[in-house]
C-alpha positions in Angstrom: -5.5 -49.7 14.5 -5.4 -48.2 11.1 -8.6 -46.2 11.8 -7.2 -44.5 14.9 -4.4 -43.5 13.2 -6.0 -41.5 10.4 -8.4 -40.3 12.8 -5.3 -39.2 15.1 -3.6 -37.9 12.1 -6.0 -35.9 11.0 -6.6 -34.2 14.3 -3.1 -33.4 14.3 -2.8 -31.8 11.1 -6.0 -29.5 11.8 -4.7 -28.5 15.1 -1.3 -27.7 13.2 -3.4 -25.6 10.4 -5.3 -23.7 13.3 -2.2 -22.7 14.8 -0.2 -21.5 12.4 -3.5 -19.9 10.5 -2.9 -16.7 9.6 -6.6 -15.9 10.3 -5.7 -15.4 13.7 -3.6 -12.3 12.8 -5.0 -8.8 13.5 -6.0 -6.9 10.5 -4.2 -4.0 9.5 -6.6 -1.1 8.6 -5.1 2.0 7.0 -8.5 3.9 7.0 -7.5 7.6 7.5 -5.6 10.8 7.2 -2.0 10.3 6.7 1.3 13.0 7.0 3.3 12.2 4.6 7.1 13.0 3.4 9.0 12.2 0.1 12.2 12.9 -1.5 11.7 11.9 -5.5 14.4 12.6 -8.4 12.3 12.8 -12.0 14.4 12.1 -15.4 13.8 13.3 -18.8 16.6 13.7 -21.7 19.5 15.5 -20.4 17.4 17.0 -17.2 16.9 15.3 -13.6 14.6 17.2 -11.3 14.7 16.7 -7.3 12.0 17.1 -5.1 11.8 17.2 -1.1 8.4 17.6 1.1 8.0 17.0 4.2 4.3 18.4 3.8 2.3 16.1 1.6 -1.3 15.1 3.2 -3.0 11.7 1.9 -6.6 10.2 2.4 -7.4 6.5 2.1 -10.4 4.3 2.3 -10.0 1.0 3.0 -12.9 -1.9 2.8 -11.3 -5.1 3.1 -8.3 -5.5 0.8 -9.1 -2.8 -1.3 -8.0 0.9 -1.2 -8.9 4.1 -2.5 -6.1 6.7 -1.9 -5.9 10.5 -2.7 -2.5 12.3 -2.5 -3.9 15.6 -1.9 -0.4 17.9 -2.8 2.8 17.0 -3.5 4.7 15.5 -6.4 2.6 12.3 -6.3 -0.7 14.5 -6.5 -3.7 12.4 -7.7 -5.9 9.1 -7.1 -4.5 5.7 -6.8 -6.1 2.3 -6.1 -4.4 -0.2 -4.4 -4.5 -3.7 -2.3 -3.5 -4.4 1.2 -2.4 -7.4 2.2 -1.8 -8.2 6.1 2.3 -9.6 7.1 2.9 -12.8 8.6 3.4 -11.0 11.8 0.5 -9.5 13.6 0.0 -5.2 12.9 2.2 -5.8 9.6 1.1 -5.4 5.8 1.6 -4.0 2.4 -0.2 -2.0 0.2 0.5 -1.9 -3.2 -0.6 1.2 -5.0 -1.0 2.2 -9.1 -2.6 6.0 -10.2 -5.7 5.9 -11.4 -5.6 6.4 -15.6 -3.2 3.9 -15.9 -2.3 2.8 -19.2 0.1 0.5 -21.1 1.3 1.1 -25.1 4.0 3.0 -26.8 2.4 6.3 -25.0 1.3 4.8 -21.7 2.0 6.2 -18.6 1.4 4.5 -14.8 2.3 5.4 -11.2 3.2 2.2 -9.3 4.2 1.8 -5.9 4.6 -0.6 -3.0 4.6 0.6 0.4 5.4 -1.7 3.6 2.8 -0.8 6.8 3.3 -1.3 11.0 1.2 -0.9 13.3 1.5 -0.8 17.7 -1.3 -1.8 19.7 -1.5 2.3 20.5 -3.5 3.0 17.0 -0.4 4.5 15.5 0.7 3.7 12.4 3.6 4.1 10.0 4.1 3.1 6.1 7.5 3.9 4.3 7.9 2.9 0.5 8.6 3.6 -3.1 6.6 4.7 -5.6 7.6 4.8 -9.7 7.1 6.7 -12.5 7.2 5.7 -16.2 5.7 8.3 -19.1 6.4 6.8 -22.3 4.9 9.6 -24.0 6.9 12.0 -22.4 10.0 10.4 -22.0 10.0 11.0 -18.0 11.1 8.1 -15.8 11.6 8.4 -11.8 11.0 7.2 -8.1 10.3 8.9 -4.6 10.7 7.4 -1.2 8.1 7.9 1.3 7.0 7.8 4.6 3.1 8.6 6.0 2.2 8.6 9.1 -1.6 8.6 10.1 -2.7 11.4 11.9 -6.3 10.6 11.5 -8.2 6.9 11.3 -11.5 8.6 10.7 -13.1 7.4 6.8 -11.8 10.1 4.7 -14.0 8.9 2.1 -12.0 8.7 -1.0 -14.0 7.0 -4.3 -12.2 4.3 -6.6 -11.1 5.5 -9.4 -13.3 6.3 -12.4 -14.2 3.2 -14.8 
């Protein structure tokens, strides 16, 4: 008896892991050429700055979690790596992002952001976010909203950032 329970048991419990198993999620891929808008506000002593575009283009390369992106214009111009990580729901994830040159101390700087993705089973897909700004050397401090769009899921081919 005590046998057929474990055995029993344990059958349940690896049906149970199967089913909720996130493995059987689809993957989010966010490969491609993105449209992209933001609306940031920059502080330094005694000045803020405001910035709207609507017009900002972005590249990224994904290969598995990792991902090389490249906002080519815009006030968030430059290289960034970043992870993806897929939602609990299927054609949902996040990508954290941070600007390539990153660096901590009394005059570090970094670019940080966390953008949330969805996907339809058309191809489309959308990512909305926030993305920081600290310059300890300069005094500057800020945040932009933004929203991409991918126009494009053909491999830009944007390289990590240098070493």
């Amino acid at each position: 008896m005590k046998v057929r329970w474990s055995v029993t048991a344990s059958l349940c419990f690896v049906l149970g892991i199967a089913l909720v198993s996130p493995g059987s999620a689809q993957t989010l891929d966010l490969t491609g050429s993105w449209g992209a808008s933001h609306s940031c506000k920059f502080y330094t002593p005694n000045t803020v700055t405001k910035i709207k575009d609507d017009t900002v283009s972005v590249s990224i390369t994904q290969s598995g979690t990792d991902l090389n992106v490249q906002f080519l214009n815009g006030a968030l111009f430059g290289v960034y790596n970043g992870a993806e990580a897929d939602g609990l729901k299927p054609l949902t994830g996040s990508a954290g992002l941070i600007s390539c040159g990153s660096s901590s101390g009394s005059g570090g700087s970094a670019i940080t952001g966390s953008l949330l993705a969805k996907a339809k089973d058309d191809g489309t897909v959308k990512m909305k976010g926030t993305v920081t700004l600290v310059d300890l050397a300069t005094n500057k401090n800020g945040s932009c909203k933004i929203k991409l769009y991918r126009v494009n899921p053909t491999d830009p081919v944007v390289g990590a950032c240098p070493p």
